[in-house]
TORNUBA-227411 format. One record per residue (C-alpha): residue number from 1; residue in one letter; y, x, z. Coordinates in Angstrom, 3 decimals, padded with zeros to 6 digits. Layout:
% residues N
+-----+------+----------+----------+----------+
: seq : type :       yy :       xx :       zz :
+-----+------+----------+----------+----------+
: NUM :    a :        Y :        X :        Z :
...
+-----+------+----------+----------+----------+
% end
This chain:
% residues 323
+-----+------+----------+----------+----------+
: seq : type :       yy :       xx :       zz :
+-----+------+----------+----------+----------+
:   1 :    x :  001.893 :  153.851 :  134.041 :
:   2 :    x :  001.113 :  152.012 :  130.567 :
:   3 :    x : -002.056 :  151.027 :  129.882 :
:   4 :    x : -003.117 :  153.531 :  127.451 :
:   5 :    x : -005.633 :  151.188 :  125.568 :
:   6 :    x : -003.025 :  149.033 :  124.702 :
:   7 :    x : -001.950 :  149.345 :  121.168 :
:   8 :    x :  002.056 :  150.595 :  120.839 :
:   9 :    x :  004.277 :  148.769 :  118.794 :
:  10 :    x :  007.733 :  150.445 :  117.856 :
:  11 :    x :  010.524 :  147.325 :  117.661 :
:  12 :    x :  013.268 :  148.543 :  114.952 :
:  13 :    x :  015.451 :  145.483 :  115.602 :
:  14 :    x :  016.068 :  142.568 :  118.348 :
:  15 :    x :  013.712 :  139.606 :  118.119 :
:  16 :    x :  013.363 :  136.148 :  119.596 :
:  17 :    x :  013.284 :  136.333 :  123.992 :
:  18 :    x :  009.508 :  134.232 :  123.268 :
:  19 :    x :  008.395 :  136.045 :  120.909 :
:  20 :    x :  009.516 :  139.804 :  122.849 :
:  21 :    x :  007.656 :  138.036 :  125.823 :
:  22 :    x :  004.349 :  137.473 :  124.212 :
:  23 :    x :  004.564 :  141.132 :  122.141 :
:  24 :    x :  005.027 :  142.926 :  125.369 :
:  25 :    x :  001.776 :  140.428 :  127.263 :
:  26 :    x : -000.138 :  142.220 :  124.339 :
:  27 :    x :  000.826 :  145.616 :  123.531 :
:  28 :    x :  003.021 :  147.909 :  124.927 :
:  29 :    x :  006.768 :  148.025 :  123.103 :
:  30 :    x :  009.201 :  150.926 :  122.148 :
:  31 :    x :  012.603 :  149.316 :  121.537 :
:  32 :    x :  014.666 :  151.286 :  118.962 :
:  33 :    x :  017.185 :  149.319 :  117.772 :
:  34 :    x :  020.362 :  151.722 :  119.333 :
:  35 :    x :  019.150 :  154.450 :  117.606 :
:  36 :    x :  020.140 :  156.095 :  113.900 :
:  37 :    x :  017.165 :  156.716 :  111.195 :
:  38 :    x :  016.381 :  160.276 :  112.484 :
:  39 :    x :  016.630 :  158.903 :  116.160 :
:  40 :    x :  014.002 :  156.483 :  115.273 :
:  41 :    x :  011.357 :  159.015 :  113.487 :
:  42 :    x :  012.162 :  161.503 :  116.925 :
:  43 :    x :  010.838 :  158.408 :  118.796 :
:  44 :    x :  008.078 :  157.396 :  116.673 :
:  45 :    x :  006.597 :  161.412 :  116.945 :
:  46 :    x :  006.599 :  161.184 :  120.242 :
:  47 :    x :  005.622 :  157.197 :  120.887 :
:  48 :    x :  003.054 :  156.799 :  117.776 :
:  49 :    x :  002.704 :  153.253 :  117.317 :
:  50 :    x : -000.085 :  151.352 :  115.613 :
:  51 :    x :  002.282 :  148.704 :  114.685 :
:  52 :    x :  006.373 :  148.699 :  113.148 :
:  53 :    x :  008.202 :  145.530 :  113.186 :
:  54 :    x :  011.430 :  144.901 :  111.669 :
:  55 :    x :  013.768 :  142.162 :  110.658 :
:  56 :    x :  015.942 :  142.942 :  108.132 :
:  57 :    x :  017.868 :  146.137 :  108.991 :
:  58 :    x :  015.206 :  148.321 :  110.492 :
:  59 :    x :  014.416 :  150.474 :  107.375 :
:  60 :    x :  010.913 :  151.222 :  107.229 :
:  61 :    x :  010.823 :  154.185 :  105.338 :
:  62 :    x :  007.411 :  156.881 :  104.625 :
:  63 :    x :  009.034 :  159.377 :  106.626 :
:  64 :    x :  009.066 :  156.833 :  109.645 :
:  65 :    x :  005.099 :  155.789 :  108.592 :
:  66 :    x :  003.979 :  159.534 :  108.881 :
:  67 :    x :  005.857 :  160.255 :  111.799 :
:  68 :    x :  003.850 :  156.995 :  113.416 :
:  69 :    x :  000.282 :  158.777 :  114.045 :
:  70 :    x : -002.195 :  156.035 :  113.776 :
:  71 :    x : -000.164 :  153.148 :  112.253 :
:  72 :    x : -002.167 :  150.341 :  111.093 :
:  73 :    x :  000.311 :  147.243 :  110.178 :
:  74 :    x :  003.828 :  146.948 :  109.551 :
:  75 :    x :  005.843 :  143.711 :  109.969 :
:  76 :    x :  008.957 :  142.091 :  108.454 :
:  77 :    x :  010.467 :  139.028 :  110.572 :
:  78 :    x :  010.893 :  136.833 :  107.647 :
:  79 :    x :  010.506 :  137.099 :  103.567 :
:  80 :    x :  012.676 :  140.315 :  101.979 :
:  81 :    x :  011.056 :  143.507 :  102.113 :
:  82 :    x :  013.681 :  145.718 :  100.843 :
:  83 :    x :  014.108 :  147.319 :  104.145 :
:  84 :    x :  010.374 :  148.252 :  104.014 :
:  85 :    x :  008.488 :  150.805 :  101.841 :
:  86 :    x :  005.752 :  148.922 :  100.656 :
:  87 :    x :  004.279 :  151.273 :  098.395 :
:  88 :    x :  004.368 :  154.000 :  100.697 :
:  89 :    x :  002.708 :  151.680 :  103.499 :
:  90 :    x : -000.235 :  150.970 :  100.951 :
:  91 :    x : -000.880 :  154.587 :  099.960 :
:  92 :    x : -001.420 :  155.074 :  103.556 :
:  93 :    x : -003.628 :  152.298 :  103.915 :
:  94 :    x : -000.484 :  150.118 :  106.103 :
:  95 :    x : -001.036 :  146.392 :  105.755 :
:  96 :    x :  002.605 :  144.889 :  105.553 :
:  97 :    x :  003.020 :  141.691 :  106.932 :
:  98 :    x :  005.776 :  139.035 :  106.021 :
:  99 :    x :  005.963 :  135.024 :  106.202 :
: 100 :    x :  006.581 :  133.380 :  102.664 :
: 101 :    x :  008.388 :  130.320 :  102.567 :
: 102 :    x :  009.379 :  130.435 :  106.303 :
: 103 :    x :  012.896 :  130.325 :  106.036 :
: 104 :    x :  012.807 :  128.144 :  102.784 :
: 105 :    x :  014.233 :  124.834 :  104.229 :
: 106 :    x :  016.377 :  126.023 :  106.457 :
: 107 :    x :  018.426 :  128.436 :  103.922 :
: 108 :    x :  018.305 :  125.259 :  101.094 :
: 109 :    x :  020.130 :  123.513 :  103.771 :
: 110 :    x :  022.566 :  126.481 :  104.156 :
: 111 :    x :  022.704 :  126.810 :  100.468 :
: 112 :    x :  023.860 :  123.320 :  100.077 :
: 113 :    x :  026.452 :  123.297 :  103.000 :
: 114 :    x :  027.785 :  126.598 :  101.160 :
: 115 :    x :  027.619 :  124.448 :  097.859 :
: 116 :    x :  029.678 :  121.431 :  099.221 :
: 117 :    x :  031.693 :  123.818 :  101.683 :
: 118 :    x :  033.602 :  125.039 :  098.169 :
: 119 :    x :  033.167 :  122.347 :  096.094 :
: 120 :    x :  035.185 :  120.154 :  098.645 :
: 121 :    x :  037.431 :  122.698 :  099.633 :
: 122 :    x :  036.226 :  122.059 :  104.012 :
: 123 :    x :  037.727 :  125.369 :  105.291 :
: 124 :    x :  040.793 :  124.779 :  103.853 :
: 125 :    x :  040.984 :  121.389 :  104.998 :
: 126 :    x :  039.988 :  122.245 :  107.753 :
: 127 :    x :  042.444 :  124.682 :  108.621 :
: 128 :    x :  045.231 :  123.139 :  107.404 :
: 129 :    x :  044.364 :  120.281 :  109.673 :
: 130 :    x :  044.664 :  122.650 :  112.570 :
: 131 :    x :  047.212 :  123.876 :  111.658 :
: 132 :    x :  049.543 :  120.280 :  112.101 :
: 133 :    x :  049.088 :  120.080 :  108.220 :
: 134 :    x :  047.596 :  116.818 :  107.646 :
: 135 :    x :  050.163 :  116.199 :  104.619 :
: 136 :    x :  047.735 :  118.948 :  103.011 :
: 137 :    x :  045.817 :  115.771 :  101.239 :
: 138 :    x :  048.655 :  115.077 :  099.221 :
: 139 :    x :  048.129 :  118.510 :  097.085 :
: 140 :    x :  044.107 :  118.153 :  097.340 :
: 141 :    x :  042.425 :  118.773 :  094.013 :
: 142 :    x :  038.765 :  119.916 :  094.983 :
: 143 :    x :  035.648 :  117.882 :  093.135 :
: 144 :    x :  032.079 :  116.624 :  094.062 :
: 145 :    x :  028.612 :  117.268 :  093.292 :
: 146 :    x :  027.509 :  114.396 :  091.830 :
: 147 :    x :  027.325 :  114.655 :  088.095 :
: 148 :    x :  027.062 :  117.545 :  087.978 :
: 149 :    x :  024.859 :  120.488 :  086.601 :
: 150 :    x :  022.866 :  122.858 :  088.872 :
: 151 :    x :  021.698 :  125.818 :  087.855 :
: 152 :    x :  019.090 :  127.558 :  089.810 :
: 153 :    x :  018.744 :  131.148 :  089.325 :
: 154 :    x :  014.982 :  131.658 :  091.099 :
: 155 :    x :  013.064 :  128.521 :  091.139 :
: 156 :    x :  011.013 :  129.783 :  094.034 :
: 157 :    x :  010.546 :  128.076 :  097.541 :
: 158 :    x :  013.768 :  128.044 :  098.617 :
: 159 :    x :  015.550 :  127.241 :  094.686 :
: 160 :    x :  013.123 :  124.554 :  094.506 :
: 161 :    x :  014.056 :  122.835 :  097.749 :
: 162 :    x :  017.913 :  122.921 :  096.660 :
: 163 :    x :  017.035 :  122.015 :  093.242 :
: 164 :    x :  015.485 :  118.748 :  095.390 :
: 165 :    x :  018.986 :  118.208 :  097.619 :
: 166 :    x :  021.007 :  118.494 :  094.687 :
: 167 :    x :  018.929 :  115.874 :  092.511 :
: 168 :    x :  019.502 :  113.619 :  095.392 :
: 169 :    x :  023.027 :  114.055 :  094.643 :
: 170 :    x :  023.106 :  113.191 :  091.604 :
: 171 :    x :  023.111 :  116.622 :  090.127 :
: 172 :    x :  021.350 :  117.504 :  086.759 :
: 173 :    x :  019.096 :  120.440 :  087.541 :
: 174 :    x :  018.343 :  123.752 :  085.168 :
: 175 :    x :  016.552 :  126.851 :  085.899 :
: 176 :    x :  015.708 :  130.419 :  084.519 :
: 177 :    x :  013.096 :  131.818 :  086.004 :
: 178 :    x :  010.162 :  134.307 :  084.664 :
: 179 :    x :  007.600 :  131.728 :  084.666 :
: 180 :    x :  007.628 :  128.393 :  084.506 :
: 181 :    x :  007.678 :  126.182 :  087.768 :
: 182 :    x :  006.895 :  122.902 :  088.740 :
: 183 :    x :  009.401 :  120.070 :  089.698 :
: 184 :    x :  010.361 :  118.744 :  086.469 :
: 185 :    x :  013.422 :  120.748 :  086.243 :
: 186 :    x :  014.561 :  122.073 :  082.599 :
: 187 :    x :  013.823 :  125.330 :  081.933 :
: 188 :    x :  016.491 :  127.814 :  080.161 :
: 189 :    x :  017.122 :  131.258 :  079.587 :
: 190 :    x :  020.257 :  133.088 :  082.158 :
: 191 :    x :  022.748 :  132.776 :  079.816 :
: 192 :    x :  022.827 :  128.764 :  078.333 :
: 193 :    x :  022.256 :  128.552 :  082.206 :
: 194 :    x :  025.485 :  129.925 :  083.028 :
: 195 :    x :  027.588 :  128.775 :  080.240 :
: 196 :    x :  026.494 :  124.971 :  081.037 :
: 197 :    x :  026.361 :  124.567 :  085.061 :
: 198 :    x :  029.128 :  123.817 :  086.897 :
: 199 :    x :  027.690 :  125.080 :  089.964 :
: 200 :    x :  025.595 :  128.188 :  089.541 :
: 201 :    x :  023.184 :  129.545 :  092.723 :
: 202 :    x :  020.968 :  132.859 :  093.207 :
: 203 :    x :  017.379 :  132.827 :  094.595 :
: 204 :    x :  015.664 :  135.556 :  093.540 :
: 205 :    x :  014.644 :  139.001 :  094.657 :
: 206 :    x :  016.654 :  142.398 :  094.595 :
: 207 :    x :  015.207 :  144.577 :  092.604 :
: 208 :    x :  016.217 :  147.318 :  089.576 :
: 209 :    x :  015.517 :  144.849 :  087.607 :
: 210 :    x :  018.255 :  142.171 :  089.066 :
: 211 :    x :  020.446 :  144.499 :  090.578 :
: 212 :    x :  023.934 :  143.121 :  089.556 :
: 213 :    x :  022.389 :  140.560 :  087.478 :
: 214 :    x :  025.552 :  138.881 :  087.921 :
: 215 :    x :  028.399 :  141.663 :  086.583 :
: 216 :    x :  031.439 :  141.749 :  084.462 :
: 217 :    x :  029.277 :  140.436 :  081.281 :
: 218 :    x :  027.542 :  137.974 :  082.850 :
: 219 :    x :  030.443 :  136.824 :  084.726 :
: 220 :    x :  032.225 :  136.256 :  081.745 :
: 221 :    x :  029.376 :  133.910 :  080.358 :
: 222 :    x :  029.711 :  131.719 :  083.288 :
: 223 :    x :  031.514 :  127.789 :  082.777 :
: 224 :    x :  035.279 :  128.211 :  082.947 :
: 225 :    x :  035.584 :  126.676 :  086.427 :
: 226 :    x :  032.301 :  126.969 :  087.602 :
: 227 :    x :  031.523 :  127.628 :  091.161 :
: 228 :    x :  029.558 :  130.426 :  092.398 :
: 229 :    x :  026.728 :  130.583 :  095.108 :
: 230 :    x :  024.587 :  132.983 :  097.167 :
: 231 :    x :  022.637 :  133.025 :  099.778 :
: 232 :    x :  020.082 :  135.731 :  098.626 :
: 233 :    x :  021.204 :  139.226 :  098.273 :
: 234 :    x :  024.671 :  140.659 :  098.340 :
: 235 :    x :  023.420 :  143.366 :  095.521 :
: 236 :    x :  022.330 :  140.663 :  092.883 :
: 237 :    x :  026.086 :  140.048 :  092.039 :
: 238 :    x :  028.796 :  143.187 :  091.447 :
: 239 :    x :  031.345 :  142.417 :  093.897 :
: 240 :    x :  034.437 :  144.206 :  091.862 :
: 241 :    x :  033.583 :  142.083 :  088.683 :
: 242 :    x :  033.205 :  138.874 :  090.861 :
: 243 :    x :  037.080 :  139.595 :  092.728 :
: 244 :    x :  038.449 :  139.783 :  089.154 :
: 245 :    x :  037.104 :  136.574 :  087.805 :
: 246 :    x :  038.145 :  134.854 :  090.970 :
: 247 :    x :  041.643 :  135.933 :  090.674 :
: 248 :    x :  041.911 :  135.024 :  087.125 :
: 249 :    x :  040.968 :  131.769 :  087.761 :
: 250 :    x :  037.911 :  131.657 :  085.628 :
: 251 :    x :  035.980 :  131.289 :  088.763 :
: 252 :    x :  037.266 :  128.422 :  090.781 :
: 253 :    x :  035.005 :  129.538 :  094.095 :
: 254 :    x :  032.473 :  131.546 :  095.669 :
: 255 :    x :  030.376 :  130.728 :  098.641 :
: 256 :    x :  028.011 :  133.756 :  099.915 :
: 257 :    x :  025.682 :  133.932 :  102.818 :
: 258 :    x :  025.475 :  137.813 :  101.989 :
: 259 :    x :  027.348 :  140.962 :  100.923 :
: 260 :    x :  026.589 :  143.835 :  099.017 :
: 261 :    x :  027.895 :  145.374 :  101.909 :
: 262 :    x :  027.259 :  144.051 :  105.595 :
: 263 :    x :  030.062 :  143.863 :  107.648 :
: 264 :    x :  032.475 :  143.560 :  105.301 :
: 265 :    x :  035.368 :  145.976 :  105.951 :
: 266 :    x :  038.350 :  144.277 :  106.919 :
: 267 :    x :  040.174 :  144.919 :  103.525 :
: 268 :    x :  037.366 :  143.278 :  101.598 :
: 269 :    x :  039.132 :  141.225 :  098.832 :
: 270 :    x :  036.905 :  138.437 :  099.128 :
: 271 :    x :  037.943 :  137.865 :  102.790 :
: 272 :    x :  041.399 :  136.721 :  101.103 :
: 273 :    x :  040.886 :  134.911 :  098.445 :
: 274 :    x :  041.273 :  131.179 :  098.413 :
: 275 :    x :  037.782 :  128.728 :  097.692 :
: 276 :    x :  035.774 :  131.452 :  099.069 :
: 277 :    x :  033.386 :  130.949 :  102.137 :
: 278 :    x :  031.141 :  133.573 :  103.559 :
: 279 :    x :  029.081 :  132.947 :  106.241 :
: 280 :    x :  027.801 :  136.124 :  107.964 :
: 281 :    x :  024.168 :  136.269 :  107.164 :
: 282 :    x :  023.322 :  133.614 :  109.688 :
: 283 :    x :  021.676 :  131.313 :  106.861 :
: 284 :    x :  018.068 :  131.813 :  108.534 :
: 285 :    x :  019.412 :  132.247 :  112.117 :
: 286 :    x :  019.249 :  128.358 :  113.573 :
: 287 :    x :  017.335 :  128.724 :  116.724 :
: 288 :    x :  014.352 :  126.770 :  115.651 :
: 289 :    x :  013.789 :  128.845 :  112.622 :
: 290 :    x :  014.513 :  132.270 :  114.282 :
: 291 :    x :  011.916 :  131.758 :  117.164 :
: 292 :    x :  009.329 :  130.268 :  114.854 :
: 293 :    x :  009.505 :  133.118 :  112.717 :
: 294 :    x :  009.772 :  135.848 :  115.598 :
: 295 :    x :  007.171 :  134.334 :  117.247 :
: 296 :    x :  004.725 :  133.686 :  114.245 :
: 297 :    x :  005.259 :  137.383 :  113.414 :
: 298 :    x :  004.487 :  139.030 :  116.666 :
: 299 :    x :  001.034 :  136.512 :  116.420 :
: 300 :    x : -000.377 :  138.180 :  113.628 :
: 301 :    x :  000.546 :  141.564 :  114.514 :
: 302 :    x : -000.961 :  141.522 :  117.447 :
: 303 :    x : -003.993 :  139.708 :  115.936 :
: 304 :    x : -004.389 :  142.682 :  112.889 :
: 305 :    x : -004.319 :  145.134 :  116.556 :
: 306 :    x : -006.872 :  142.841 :  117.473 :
: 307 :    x : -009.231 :  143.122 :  114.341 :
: 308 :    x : -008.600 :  139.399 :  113.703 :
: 309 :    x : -007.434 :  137.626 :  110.779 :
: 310 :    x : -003.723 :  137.026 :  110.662 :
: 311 :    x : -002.136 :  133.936 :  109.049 :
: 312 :    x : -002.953 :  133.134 :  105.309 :
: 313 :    x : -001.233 :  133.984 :  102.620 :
: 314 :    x :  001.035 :  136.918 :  104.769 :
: 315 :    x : -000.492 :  140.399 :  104.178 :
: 316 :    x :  001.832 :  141.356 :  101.365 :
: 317 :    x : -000.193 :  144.322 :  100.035 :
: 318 :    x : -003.673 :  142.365 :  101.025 :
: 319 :    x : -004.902 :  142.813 :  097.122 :
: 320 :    x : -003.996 :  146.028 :  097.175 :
: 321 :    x : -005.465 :  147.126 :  100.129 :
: 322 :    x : -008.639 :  145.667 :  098.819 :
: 323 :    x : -008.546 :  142.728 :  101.347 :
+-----+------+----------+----------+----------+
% end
């Protein structure tokens, strides 16, 4: 029989083998990650947990919070909170818990590999190698980095550490952003941004207010030629308006870590058009990142069950709640 004074946490999605280990030497778990959205409310009536953690699938919705009698703290595996109903969790008094910056190296580096990865044209090099084509460097016509301009769409800690790589390759650097940043970098509105850089990368937040930031108009304002990148959110660019500018030729590449819609279905578009890599949302998955952020997560969960402090800096709503 469980120990009944151990607090319950319900587990919306899989999470590091560590970090499961250590959750389940302090609280009792409900595992839920099989189960559809109405599934997971039936199981959150009847299991009330004080605690919800998620990475970035598990939708934490108010329906889910009320049906979870005494919950106390909700936690998000990582940065993004679109999957979570933060103001719902604060008008019932929820702390939500994330980790800022704790994938920020470790998706610059994936941003950059995407950046060179089309830029260099490696999957199709590397393919046609494979294939017994090594003749295929006799018709290569792909470009470098170096002299290049950057621009950074979300100066924020991940934009800022690939605004760093590119420098060191000899890339000019600009950025719009809301407010301005430190780093050096030149600061300029979205659109001299995208009519200017040769290479153009996403790193801010999905909202209403950047929903499709990148559509048919904005597209259009991009460099003739210019090379696409993101490793953000699948939403902040329209997919239909991005096919057509690929096909035309205006674009000469894409390279995505993310999808407005995840998996693709197999007759995507994108998935056949040449100078495009996607990478299948893996961009914060390298082991060492993935465990420290499981683990990390489960820590100050169970320390907010606790009545202890949790790490600085990672109750989302603390102001709000007054904390």
């Amino acid at each position: 029989m469980p120990d009944t004074a151990r607090p319950r946490v319900l587990l919306l999605e899989t999470i590091d083998d560590a970090a499961l280990a250590e959750l389940e030497r302090g609280a009792d778990v409900t595992t839920a990650w099989d189960r559809d959205a109405a599934a997971v409310i039936d199981v959150a009536r009847v299991a009330p947990a004080a605690a919800i953690m998620t990475r970035g699938k598990g939708q934490v919705t108010a329906e889910l919070m009320d049906a979870a009698a005494g919950l106390r703290v909700v936690a998000r595996c990582g940065v993004g909170l679109d999957n979570v109903d933060v103001e719902a969790a604060t008008a019932r008094g929820v702390a939500v818990l994330n980790l800022p910056a704790c994938n920020a190296q470790t998706m610059a580096e994936h941003t950059v590999m995407l950046m060179l990865a089309v830029t260099r044209g490696l999957v199709e090099s590397a393919v046609a190698v494979r294939g017994g084509d090594w003749a295929s460097r006799t018709r290569y016509d792909r470009d470098e980095l170096n002299g290049k301009t950057l621009g950074v769409v979300g100066l924020g800690n991940i934009g800022g550490r690939v605004a760093a790589i590119a420098a060191a390759f000899g890339m000019r650097v600009v950025y719009a952003d809301p407010a301005p940043r430190a780093g050096g970098w030149e600061r300029v509105g979205l659109a001299p941004l995208l009519a200017e850089s040769d290479v153009v990368t996403l790193h801010c937040q999905l909202d209403e207010t950047t929903r499709h930031l990148l559509d048919a108009t904005t597209l259009a304002q991009m460099k003739p030629g210019a090379v696409l990148i993101n490793a953000a959110r699948g939403g902040l660019v329209d997919h239909a308006a991005l096919v057509d500018r690929l096909r035309s030729g205006a674009l000469a590449g894409y390279g995505a870590d993310v999808l407005d819609v995840e998996p693709p279905a197999a007759d995507n578009p994108l998935l056949a058009l040449p100078h495009v890599v996607i990478t299948p949302h893996v961009g914060s998955l390298t082991r060492a990142t993935y465990r420290d952020i499981c683990v990390r997560s489960v820590r100050n969960v169970l320390a907010v069950l606790a009545g202890e402090p949790p790490e600085a800096g990672c109750v989302f709503n603390g102001a709000a709640l007054g904390g």
